[in-house]
N, C-alpha and C positions, 0 to 999 in steps of 0.2 A: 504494500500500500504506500504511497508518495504522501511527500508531507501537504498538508493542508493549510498556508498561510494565511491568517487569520486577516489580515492586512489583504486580501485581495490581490495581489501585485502576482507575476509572474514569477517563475524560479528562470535568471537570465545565467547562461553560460557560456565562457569563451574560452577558446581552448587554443595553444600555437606548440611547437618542437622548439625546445630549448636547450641547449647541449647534450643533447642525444635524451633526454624524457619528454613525457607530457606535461606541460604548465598547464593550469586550469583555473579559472578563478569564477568563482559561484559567488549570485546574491540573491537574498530573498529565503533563503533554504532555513536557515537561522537569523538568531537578534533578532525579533520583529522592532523593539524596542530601543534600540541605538539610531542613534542618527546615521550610521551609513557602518553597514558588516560586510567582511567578502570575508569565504571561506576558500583557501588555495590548495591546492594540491599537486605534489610534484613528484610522481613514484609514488611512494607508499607513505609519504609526508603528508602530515592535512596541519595548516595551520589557520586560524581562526582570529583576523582580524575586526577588532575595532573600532572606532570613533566614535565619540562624543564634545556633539560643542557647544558650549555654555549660552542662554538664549539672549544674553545681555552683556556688556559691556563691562571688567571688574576694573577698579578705581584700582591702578596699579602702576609701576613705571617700567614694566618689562612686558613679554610676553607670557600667558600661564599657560605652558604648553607643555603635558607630562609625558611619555611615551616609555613604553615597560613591554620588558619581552617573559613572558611567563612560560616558564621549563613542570611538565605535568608528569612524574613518574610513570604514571599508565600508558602515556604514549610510546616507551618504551616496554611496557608490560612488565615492570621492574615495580615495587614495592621497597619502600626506605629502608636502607640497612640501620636505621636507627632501631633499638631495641627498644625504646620508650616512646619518640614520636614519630608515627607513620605517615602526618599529612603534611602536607607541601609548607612551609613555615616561609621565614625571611627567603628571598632571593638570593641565590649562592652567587660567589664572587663572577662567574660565569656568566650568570642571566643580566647579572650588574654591567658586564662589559656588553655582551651582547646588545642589552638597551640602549648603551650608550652610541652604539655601530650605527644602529638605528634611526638614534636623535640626532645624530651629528648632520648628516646628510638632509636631512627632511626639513629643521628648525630655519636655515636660511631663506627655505624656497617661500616663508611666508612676509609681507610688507611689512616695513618697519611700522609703528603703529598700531600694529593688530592687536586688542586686549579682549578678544572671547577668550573663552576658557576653554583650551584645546586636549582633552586625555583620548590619545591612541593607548590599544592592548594588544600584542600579539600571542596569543596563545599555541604552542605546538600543545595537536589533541591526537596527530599519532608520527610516530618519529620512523623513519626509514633508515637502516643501522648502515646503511652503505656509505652515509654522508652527510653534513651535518645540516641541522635545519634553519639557522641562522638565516642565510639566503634567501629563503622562500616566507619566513619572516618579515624579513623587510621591502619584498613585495606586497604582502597583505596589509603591513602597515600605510604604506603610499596609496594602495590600493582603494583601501577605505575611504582618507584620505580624498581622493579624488571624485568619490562620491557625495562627499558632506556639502559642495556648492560653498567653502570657504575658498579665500582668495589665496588658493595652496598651486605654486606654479611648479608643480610637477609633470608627470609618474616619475620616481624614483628608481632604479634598480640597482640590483649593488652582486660583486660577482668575490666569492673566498678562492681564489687562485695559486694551485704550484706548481714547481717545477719538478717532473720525474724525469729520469734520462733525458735531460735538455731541452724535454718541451713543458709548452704550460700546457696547463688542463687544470679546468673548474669542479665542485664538486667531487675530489678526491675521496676516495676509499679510507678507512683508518690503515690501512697497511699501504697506502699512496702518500698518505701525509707523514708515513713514520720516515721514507726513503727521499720526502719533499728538503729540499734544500729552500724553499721558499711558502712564505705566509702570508698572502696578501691579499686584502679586502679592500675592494673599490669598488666606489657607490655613483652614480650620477643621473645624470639628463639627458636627452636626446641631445644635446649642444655640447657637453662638455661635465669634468669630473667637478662634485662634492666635497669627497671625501676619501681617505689613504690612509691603509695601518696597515703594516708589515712588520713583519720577524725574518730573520733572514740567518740564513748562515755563510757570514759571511761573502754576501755577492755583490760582483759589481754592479755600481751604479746604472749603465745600462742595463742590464737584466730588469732592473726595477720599472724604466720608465719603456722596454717592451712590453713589461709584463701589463701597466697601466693601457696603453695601446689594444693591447690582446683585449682586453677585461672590456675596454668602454666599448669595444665593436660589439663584443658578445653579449654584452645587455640590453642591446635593442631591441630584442624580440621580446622580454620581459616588459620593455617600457611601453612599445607598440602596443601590447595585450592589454594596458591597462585604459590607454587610449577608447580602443575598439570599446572594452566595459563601458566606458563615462560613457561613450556617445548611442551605445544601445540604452544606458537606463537615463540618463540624461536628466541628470541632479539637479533641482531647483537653486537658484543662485540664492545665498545668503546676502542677506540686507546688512550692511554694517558700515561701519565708521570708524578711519582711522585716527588713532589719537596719537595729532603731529604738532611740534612746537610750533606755538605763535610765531607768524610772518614777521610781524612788526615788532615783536620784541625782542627778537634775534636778530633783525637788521639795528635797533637800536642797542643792543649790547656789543655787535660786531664793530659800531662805530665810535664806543666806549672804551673796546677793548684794542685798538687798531695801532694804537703808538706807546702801548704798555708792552705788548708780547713782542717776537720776532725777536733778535739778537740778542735782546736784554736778558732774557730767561734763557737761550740756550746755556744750559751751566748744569754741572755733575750735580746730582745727590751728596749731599740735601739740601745745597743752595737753593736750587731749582725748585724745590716742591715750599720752602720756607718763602721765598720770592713769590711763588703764582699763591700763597695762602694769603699772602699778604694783600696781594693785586683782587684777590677775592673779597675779603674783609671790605677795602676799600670800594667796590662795584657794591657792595650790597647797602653801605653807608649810605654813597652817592644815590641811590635809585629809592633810600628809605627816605632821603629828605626833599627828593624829584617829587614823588608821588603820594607822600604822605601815610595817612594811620590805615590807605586800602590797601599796601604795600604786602601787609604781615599775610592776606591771604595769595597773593601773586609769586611770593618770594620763592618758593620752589621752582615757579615753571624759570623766574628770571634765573636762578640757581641751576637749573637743566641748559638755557640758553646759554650761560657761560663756558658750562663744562662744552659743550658742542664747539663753541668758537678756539677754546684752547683745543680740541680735535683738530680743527682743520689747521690752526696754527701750526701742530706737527705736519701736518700733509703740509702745508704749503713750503714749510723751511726745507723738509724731505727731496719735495718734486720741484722744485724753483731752486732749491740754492745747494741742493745735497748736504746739509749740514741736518743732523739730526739732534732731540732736543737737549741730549747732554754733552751737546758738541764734538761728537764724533762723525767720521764719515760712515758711508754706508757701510765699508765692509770692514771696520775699525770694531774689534771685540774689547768688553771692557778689561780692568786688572784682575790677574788669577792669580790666588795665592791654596795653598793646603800645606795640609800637618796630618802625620799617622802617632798612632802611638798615643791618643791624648786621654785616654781614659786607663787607669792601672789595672782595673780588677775584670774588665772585659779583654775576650778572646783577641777583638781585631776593632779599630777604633781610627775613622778619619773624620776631618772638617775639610769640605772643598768651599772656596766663597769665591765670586763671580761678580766684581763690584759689589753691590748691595745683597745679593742674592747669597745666600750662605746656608751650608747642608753637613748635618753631623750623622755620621753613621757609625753603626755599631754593629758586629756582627758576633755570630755566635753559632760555634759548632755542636752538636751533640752525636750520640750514636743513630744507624739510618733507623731505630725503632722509634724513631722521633721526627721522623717525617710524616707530613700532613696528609692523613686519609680520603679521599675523594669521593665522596658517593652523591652523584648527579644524576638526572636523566637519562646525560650522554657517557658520563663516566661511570665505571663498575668497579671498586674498589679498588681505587687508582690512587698512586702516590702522590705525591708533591715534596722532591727531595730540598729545593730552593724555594725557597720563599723570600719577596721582596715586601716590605710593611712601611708606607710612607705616611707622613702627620704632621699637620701644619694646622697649628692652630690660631686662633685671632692676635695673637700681639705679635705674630710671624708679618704681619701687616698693619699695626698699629689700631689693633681694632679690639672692641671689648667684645667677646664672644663668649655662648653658653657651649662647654666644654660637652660632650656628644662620642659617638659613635663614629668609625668613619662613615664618611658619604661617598658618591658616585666619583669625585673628583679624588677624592683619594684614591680609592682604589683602582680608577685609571691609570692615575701617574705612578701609582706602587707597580702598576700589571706592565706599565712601558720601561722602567728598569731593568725590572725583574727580564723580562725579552727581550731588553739589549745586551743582557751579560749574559745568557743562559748558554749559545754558541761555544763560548769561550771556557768554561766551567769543566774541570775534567769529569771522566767516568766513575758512577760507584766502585768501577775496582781499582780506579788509580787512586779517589779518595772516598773510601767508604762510609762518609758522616752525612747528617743532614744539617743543611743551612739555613740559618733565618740573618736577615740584614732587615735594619729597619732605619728606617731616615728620619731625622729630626728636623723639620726643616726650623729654621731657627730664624732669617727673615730674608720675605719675598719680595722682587725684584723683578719678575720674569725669568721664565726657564728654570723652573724649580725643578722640573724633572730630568733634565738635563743634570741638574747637580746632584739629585738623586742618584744619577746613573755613577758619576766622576766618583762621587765618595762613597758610595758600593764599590767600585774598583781598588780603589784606593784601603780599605777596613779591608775587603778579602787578602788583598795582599800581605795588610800587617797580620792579620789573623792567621799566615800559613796556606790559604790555598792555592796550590801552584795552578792560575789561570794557564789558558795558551797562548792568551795575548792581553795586552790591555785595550780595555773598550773606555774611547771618549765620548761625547754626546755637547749638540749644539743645536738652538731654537732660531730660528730665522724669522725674519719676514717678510711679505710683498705686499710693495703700496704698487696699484696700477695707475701711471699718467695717461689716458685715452686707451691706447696698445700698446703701452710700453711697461714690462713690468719692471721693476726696482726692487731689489733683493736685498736686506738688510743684513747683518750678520751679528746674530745675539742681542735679540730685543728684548727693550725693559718694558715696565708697564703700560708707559705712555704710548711707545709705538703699535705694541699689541691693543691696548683701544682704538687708536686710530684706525690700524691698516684694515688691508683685505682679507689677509690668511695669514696662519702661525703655524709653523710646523717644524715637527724634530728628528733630528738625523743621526742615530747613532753608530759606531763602526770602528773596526782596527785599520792597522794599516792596508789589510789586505782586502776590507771591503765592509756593507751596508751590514747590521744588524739586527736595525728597527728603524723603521720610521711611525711616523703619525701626522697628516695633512690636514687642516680644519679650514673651514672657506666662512666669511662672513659676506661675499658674494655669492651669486646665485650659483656661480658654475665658472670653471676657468678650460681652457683648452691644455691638452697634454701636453706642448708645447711651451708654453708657459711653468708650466710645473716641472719639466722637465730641467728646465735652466736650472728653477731653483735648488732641483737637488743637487745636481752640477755643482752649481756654487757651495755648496753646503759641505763638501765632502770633508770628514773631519779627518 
């Protein structure tokens, strides 16, 4: 008997060949009650996308837009090896990175502006053991997505790619990914890539930006499919309004601000930020005695308007004069100082600091019955001999903060360490211990992960384990002038707010280890991205 949708509405189905299986994307089957569901299927994979968007406008200065990849035991027909709790609890560090694979890629494609309340779900509800479901996740996510009639300039698709005997291939077997010299996940748009995160052993830099090439051709048939959906169920356009800085009061701060900024403030930390506090104080004096006692409720947006014009400030000193805002040139890295050895009673102990940016690691051997048990969806009582554990808390940034759990951003920047040094790391039988390294970061600057990665290196060495090589790590940037990209090398705060993309490059002498690509534009051409890993090479 066929399902009976209570909703009246057809069951619509689209179906194309995508690296040698069936993609499938269904609507209407399930959710009656979501704003826009598709359930995918690709092999023996069903994942179960999807969307909901808030009916009104939230008084906010971001966008609220959640997106969560949920990992279900059953789908694998596995049941918790926990002895005590059998149902699905917090998100494993796993579904955590996953989500974030997901969000990276999708958050840009929406206008600046937008404050509905955006929560994508991806649910795998049955897993196909050939490969992993990640992928076909973050089709269902875009997918839905593309049905809600929000102002979402997608379909998305995103492709986990390696390399076996020299060629690539998507969709790896686990005994493909054990012989893969290569791990990389690329996300985008009919026009150009998203998003980039790679593990690598060791490869050259070309291999990586073939491998991106390979990946954006092969996802068009995913993006296409999604196309085909929208235009068969053909989603009522959502009514909304973007919430964009006053015209007029951001040309009157811009003509406030126009003979304070520019040369005066290019200066190292902390002149620079004691300077533009100051320049700040003094704008908001000025505009309280302009305008009077209406002032006290305007004062944030004027407060938004300022930070906006110090943004462009950087773009314009970057793109017109190549001077950047603490006076360095573009590919001018700041001062690098470290120390091992600094703590007595631990095994292995570094500080790497990066101008302002400063990372204390600590590392610690035990015997391997001390390595971290794995029991996931996709993993069956799987080890974890390395562990990377990174923590930056609020006065790492001069900020009062309530002391928590790690979040999403942690456990990112601990998971892109942790895979920039794993390459390098000998065998349980050369050293048969298990490892935990944990970072302190102590205070942020940009590129915390990067110094994450330096003083991981740096503590395993004092701590005894004989790596194979040493792995360094650097955060880049590109501001684009019309078609011209500009490539920064080791960005701090300021130019990472400003620019278009921030991304990190880790690797030995003899080649890439990890990357990770993040776009605050819509989509950049391979081309472009390819310089910048070029330039980046550590």
């Amino acid at each position: 008997m066929s399902i009976i949708n209570p909703t009246g509405k057809d069951i619509v189905s689209v179906s194309t060949e995508w690296c040698g299986r069936t993609l499938t994307l269904e609507v209407n089957r399930v959710g009656f009650r979501t704003t826009a569901s598709v359930l995918v299927r690709y092999g023996d994979t069903v994942v179960l996308g999807t969307a909901m968007v808030g009916s009104r406008p939230v008084v906010l200065d971001y966008f609220p837009l959640s997106i969560d990849y949920e990992e279900k035991f059953y789908a694998a027909g596995k049941i918790s090896g926990s002895r005590f709790i059998k149902r699905e609890g917090r998100p494993s560090d796993e579904a955590i990175l996953i989500g974030r694979l997901i969000d990276r890629p999708i958050r840009p494609l929406f206008p600046k502006g937008y404050r509905q309340e955006v929560q994508v779900v991806s649910s795998v509800l049955s897993m196909d053991p050939s490969f992993r479901p990640d992928m076909p996740a973050m089709v269902a996510a875009s997918a839905a997505l593309m049905l809600t009639g929000t102002p979402f300039d997608g379909p998305v698709a995103g492709l986990r790619v390696g390399r076996v005997g020299g060629q690539f291939k998507a969709f790896l077997t686990p005994e493909e990914r054990q012989e893969s010299d290569l791990d990389l996940v690329v996300a985008g748009i009919e026009r150009g890539i998203t998003m980039v995160e790679a593990g690598a052993n060791e490869v050259d830099e070309e291999v990586i930006i073939d491998a991106m090439r390979w990946a954006h051709d092969k996802m068009q048939p995913a993006i296409e499919l999604q196309r085909e959906l929208a235009a068969k169920v053909q989603p009522i356009e959502q009514q909304y309004e973007l919430v964009l800085p006053n015209e007029a009061i951001q040309t009157e701060v811009d003509e406030w601000v126009k003979d304070k900024f520019g040369g005066k403030i290019r200066k190292a930390y902390p002149e620079r930020n004691e300077m533009v506090n100051e320049i700040r104080w003094a704008f908001h004096e000025a505009m309280a005695e302009k305008i009077g006692e209406d002032y006290a409720e305007q004062r944030d947006e004027y407060d938004e308007a300022f930070t906006m014009a110090l943004h462009k400030d950087v773009r314009r000193g970057i793109v017109e004069e190549g001077v950047r805002p603490d006076g360095r040139q573009l590919d001018e890295i700041r001062p690098l100082s470290s120390e091992v050895g600094i703590l007595p009673r631990t095994h292995g102990s570094s500080i790497f600091t990066r101008g302002v940016t400063q990372g204390m690691n600590i590392v610690t051997l035990a015997p391997l019955s001390y390595a971290q048990l794995v029991d996931t969806m996709e993993v069956n009582d799987g080890e974890r001999r390395y562990m990377h554990h990174y923590n930056a808390p609020g006065y790492t940034v001069g900020e009062v903060r309530r002391l928590g759990s790690p979040g999403r951003r942690e456990i990112g920047h601990g998971y892109l360490a942790e895979r920039a040094v794993l390459p390098v790391l000998p065998s349980e039988e050369e050293f048969p211990y298990a490892i935990r390294s944990v970072t302190e970061i102590m205070s942020q600057n940009g590129s915390t992960s990067m110094a994450a990665t330096c003083s991981s290196v740096l503590a395993l060495m004092d701590a005894g384990v004989p790596l194979k090589a040493a792995v360094s790590g650097i955060a880049m940037g590109l501001m684009m002038d019309g078609d011209r990209p500009l490539v920064l090398s080791d960005i701090a705060d300021a130019e990472d707010f400003a620019g278009d993309m921030d991304f990190k490059v880790t690797g030995t002498a003899q080649g890439v280890t990890a990357v990770q690509m993040d776009m605050k534009l819509h989509s950049l051409p391979v081309d472009v991205l390819a310089e910048a890993i070029r330039k980046s090479s550590p």
